[in-house]
DSSP file (Angstrom, degrees, kcal/mol; ACC not computed):
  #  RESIDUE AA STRUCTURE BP1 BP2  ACC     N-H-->O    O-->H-N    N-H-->O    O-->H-N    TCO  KAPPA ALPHA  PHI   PSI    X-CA   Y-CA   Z-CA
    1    1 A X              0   0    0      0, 0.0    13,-2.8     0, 0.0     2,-0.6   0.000 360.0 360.0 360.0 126.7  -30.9   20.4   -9.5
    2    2 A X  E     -A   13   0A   0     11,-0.2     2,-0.3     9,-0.0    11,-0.3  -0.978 360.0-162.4-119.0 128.6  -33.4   23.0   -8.7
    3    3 A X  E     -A   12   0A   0      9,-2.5     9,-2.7    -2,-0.6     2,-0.2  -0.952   7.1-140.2 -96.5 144.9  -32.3   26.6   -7.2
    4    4 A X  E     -A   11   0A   0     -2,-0.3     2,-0.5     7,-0.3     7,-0.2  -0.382  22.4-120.2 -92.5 147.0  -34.4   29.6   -5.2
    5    5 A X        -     0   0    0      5,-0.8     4,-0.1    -2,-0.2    -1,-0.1  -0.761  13.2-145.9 -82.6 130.2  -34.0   32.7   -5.8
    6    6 A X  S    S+     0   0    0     -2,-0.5    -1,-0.1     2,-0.1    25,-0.0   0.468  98.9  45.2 -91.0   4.6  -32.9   34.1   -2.6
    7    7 A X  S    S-     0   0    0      3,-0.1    -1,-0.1     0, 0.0    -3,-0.0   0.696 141.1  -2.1-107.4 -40.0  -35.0   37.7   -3.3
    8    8 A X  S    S-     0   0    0      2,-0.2    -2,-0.1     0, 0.0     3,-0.1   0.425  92.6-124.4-133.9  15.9  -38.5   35.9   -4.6
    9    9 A X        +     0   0    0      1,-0.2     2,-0.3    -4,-0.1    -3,-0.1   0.788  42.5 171.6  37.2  42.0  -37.7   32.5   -4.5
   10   10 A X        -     0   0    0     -6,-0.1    -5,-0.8     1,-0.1     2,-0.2  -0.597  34.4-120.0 -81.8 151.9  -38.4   31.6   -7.9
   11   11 A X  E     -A    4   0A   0     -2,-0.3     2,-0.3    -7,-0.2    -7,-0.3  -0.583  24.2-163.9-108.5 150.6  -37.3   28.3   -8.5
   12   12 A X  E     -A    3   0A   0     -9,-2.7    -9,-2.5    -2,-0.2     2,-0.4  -0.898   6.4-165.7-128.2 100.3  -34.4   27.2  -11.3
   13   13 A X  E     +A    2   0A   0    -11,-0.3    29,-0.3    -2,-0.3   -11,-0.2  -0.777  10.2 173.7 -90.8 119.3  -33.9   23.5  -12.4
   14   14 A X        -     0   0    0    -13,-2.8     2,-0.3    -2,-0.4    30,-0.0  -0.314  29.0-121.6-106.6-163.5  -31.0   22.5  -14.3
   15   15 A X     >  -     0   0    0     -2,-0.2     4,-0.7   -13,-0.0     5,-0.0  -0.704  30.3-108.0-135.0 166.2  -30.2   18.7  -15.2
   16   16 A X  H  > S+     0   0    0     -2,-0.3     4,-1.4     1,-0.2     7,-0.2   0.570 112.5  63.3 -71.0 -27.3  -27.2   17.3  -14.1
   17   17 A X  H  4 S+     0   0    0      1,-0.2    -1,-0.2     2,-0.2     4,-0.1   0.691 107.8  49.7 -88.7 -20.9  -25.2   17.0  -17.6
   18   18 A X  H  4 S+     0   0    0      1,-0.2    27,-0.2     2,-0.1    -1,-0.2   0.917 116.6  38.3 -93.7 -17.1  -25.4   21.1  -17.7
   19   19 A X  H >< S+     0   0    0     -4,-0.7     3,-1.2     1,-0.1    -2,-0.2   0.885  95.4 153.2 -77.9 -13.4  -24.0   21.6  -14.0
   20   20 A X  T 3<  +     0   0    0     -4,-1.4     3,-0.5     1,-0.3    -1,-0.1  -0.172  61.3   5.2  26.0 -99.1  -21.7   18.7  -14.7
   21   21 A X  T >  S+     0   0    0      1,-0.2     3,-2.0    -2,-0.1    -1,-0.3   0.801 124.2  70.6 -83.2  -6.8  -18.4   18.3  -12.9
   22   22 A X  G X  S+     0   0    0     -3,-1.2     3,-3.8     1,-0.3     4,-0.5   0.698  71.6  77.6 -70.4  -3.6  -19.5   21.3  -10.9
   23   23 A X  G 3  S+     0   0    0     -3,-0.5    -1,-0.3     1,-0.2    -2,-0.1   0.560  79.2  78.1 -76.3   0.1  -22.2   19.4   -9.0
   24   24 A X  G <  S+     0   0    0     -3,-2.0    56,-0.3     1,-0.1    -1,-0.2   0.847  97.7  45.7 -51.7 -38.4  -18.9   18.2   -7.0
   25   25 A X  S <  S+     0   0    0     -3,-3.8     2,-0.4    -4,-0.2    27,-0.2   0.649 100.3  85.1 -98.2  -3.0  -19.2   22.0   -5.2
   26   26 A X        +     0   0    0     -4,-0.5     2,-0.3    52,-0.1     3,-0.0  -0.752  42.3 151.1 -96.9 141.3  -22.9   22.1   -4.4
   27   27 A X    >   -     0   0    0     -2,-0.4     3,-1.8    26,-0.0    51,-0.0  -0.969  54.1 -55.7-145.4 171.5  -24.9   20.8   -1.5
   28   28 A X  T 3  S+     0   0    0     -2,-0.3     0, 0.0     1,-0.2     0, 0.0  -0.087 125.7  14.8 -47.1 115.4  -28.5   21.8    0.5
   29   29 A X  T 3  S+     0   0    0      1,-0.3    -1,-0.2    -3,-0.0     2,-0.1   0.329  84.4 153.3 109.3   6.3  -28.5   25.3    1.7
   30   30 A X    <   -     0   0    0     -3,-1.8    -1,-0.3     1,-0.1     3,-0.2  -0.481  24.0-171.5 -73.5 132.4  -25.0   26.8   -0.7
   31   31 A X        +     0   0    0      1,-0.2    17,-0.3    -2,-0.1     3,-0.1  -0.291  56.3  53.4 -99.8-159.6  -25.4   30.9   -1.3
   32   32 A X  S    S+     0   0    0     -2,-0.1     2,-0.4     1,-0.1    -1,-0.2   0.858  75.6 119.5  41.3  50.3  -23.5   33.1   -3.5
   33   33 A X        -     0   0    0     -3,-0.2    14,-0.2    14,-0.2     2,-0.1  -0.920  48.4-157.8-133.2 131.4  -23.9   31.0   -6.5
   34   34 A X  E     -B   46   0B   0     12,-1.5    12,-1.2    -2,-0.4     2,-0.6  -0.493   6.0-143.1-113.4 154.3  -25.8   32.8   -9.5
   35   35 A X  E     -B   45   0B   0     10,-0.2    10,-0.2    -2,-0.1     2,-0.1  -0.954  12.7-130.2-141.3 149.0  -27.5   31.2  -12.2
   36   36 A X  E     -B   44   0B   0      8,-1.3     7,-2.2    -2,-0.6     8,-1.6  -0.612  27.7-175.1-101.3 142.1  -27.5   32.4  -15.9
   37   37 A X  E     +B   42   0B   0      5,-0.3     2,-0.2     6,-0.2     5,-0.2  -0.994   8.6 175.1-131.3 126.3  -30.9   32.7  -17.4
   38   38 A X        +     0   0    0      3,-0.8     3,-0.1    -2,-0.3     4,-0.1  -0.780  68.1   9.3-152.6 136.7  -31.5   33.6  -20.8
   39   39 A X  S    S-     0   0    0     -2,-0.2     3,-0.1     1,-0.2    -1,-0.1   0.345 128.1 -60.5 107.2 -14.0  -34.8   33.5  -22.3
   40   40 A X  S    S+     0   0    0      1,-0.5    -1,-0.2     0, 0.0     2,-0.1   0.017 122.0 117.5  83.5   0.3  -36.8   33.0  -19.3
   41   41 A X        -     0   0    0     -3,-0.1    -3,-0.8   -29,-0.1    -1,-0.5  -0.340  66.3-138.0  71.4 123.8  -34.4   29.8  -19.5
   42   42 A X  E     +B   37   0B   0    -29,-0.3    -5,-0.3    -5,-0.2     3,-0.1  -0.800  30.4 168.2-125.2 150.6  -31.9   28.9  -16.9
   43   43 A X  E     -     0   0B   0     -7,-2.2     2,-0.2    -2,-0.4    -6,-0.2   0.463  53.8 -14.0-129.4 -27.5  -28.8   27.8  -18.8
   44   44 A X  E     -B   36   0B   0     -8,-1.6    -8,-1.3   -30,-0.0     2,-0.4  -0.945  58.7-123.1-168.7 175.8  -25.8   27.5  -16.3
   45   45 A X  E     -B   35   0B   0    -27,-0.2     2,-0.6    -2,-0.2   -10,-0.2  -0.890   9.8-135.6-154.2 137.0  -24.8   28.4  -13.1
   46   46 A X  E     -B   34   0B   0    -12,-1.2   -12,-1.5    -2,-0.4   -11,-0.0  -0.716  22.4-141.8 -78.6 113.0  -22.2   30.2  -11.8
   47   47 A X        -     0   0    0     -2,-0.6   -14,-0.2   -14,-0.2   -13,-0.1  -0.138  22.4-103.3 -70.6 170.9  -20.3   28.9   -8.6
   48   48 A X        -     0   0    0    -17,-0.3    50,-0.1   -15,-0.1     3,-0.1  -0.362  36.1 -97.8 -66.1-178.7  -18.9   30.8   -5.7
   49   49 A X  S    S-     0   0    0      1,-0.2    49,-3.7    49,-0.1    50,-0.8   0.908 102.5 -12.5  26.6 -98.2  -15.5   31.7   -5.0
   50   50 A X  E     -C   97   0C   0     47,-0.3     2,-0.2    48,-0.1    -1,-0.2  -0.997  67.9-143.7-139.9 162.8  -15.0   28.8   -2.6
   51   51 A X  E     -C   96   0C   0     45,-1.0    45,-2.2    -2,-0.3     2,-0.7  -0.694  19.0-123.4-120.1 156.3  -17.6   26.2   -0.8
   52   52 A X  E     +C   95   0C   0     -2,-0.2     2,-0.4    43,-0.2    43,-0.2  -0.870  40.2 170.9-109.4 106.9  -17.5   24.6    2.7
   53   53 A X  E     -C   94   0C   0     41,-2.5    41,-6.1    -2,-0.7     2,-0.3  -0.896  32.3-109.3-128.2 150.5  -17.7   20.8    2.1
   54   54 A X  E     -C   93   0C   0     -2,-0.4    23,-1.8    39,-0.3     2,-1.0  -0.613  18.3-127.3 -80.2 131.7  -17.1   18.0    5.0
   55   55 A X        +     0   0    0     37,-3.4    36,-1.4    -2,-0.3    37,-0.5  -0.536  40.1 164.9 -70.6  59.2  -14.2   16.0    5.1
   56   56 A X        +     0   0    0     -2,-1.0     2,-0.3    19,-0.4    -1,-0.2   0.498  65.8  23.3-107.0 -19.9  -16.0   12.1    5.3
   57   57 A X  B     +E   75   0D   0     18,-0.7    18,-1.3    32,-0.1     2,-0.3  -0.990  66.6 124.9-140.7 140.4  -12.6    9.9    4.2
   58   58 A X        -     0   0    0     -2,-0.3     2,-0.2    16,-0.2    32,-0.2  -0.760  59.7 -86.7-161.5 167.5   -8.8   10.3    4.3
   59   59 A X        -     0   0    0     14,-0.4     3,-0.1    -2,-0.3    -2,-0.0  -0.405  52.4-106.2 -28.4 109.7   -6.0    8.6    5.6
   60   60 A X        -     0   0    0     -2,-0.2     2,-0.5     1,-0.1    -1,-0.2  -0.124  50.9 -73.5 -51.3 160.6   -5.0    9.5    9.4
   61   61 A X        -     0   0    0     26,-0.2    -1,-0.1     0, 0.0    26,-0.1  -0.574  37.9-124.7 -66.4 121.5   -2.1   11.6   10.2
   62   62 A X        -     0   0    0     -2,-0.5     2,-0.4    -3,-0.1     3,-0.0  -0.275  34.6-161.5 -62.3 153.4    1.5    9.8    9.8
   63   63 A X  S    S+     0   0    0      0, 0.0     3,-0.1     0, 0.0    -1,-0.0  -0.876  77.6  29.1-128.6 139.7    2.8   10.6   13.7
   64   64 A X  S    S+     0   0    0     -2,-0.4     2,-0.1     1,-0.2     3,-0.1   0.755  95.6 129.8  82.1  15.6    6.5   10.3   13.6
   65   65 A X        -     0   0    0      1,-0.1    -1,-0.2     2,-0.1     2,-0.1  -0.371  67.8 -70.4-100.4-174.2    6.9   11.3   10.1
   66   66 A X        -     0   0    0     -2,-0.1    -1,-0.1     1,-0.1    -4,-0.0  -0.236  44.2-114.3 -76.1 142.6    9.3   14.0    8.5
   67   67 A X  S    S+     0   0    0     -2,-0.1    -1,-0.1    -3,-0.1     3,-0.1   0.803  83.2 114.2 -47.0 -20.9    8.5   17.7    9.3
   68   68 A X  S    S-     0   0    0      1,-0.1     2,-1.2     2,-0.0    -3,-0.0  -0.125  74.8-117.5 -72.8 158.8    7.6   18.3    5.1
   69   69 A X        -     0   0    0     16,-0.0     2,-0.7    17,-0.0    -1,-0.1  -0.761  37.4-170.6 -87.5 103.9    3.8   19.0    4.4
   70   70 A X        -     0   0    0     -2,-1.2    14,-0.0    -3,-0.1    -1,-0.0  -0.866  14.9-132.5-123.9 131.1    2.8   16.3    2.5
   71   71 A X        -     0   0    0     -2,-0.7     2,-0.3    14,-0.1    14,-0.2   0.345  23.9-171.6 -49.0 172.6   -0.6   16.3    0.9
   72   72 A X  E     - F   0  84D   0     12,-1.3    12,-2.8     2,-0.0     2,-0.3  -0.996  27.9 -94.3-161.2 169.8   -3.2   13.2    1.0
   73   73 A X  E     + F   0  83D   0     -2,-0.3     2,-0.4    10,-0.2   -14,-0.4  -0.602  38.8 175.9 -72.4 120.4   -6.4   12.2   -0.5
   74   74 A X  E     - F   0  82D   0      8,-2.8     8,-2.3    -2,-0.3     2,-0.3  -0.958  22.0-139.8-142.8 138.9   -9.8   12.9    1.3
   75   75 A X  E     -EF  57  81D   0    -18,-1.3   -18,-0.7    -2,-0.4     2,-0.4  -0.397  20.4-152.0 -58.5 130.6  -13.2   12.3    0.1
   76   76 A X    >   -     0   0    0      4,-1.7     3,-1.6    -2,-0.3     2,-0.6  -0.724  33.6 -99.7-120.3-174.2  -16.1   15.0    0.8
   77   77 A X  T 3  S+     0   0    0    -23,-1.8   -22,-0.1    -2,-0.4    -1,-0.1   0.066 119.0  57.2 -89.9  37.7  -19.4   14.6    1.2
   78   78 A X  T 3  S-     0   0    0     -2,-0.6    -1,-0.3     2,-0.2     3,-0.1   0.081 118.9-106.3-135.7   8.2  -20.5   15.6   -2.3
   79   79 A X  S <  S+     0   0    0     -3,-1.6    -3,-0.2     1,-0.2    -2,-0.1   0.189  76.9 135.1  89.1 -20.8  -18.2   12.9   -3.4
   80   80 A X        -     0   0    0    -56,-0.3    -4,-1.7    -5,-0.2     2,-0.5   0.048  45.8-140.0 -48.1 153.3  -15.3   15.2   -4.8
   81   81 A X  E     +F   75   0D   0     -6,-0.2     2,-0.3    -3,-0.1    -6,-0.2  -0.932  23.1 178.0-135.8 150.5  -11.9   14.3   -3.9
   82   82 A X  E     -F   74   0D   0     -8,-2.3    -8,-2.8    -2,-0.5     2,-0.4  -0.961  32.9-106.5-144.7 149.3   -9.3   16.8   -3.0
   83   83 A X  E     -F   73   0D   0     -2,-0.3    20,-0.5   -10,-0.3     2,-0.4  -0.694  46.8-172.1 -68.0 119.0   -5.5   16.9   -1.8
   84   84 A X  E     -F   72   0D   0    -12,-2.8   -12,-1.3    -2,-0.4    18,-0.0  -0.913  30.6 -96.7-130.6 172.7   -5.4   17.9    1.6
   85   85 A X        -     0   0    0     -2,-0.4     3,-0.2   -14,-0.2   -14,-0.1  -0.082  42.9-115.6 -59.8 169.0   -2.8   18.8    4.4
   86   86 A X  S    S+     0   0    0      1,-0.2    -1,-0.2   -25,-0.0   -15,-0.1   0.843 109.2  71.3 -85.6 -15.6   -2.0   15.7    6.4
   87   87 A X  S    S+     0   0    0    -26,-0.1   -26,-0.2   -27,-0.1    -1,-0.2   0.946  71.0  96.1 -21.8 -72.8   -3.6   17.7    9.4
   88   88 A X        -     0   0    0     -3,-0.2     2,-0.3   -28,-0.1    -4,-0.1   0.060  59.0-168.5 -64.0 158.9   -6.7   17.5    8.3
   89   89 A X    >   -     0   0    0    -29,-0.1     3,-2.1     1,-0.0   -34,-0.2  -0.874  37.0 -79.8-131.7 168.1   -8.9   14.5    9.9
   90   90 A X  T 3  S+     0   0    0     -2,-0.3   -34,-0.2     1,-0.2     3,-0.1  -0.233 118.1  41.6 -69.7 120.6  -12.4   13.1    9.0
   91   91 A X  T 3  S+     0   0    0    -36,-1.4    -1,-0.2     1,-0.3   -35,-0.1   0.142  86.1 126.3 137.0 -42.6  -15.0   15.2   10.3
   92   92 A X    <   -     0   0    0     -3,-2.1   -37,-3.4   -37,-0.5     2,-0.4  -0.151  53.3-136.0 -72.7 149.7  -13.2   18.5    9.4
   93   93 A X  E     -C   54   0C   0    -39,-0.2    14,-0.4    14,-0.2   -39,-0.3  -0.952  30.1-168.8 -94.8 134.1  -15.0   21.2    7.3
   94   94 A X  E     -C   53   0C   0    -41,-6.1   -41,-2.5    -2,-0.4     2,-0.3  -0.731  24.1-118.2-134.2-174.0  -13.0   22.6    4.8
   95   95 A X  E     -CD  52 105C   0     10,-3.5     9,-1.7    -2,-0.2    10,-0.8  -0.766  28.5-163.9-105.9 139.5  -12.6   25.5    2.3
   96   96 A X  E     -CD  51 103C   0    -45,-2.2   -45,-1.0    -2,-0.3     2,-0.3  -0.961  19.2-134.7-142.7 140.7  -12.5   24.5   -1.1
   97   97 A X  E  >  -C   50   0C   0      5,-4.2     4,-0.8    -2,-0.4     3,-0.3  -0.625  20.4-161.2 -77.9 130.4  -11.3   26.8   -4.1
   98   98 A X  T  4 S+     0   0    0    -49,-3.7    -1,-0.2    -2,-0.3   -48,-0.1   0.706  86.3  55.2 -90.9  -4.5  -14.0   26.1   -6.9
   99   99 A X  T  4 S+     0   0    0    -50,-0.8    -1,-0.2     1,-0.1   -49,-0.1   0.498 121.8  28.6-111.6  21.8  -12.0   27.4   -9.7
  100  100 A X  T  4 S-     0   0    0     -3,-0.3    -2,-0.2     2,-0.2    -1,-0.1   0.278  88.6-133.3 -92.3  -9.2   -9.2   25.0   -8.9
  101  101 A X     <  +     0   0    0     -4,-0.8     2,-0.2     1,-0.3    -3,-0.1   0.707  65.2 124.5  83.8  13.0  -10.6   22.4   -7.4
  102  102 A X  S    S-     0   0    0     -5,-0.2    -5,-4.2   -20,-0.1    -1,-0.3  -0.660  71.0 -79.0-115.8 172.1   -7.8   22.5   -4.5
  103  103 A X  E     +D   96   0C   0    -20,-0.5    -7,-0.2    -7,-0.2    -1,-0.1  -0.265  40.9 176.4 -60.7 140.4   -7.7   22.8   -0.7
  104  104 A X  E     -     0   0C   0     -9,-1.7     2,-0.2     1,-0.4    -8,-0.2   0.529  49.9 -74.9-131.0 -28.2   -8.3   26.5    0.3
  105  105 A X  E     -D   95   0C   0    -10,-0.8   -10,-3.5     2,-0.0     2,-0.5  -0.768  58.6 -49.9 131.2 165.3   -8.4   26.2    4.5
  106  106 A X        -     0   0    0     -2,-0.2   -12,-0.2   -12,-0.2   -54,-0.0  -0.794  52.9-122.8 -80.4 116.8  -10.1   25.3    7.1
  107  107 A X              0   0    0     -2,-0.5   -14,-0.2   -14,-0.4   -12,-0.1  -0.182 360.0 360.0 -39.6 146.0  -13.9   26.4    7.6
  108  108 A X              0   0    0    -14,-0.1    -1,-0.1     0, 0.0   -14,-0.1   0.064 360.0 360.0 -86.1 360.0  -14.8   28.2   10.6
């Protein structure tokens, strides 16, 4: 994984075993994520808050089913898999909390 610096665009390369499961929250173009250097050394990175990932598989919506919210599976495009409302449909962008790993809302 390499990150820019968004003030001089010095560049930061991690390998994949130190971002680990968190490479779930990143894709091409994500801000607000900091990356800890020590040593001249990039070491970790800190994610934002929550990330805006595309919804690419789930299950359609049950029609005719009981009024309770029940969650459902969906795939994103970074490969992470998340519980989502039965709303959501393939396509959708959604908000995703990164320091649970759960459904957050719908992206604008």
């Amino acid at each position: 994984f390499v990150f820019l610096d968004d003030e001089d665009y010095t560049p930061y390369t991690l390998d994949a075993e130190v971002i680990g499961d968190d490479a779930g929250y990143i894709t091409d173009g994500l801000t607000g994520l900091y990356v800890q250097v020590i040593d001249d050394q990039p070491v970790a990175v800190q994610l934002p808050t929550s990330v805006v990932l595309e919804v690419v598989e789930t299950p359609p919506e049950m029609k005719g089913g009981t009024a309770t919210k029940r969650p459902k599976p969906a795939r994103l495009s970074t490969g992470l898999e998340i519980m989502v409302p039965e709303y959501i449909a393939n396509g959708e962008r959604v908000l995703v909390n990164t320091a649970t790993g759960e459904f957050a809302g719908r992206a604008d």
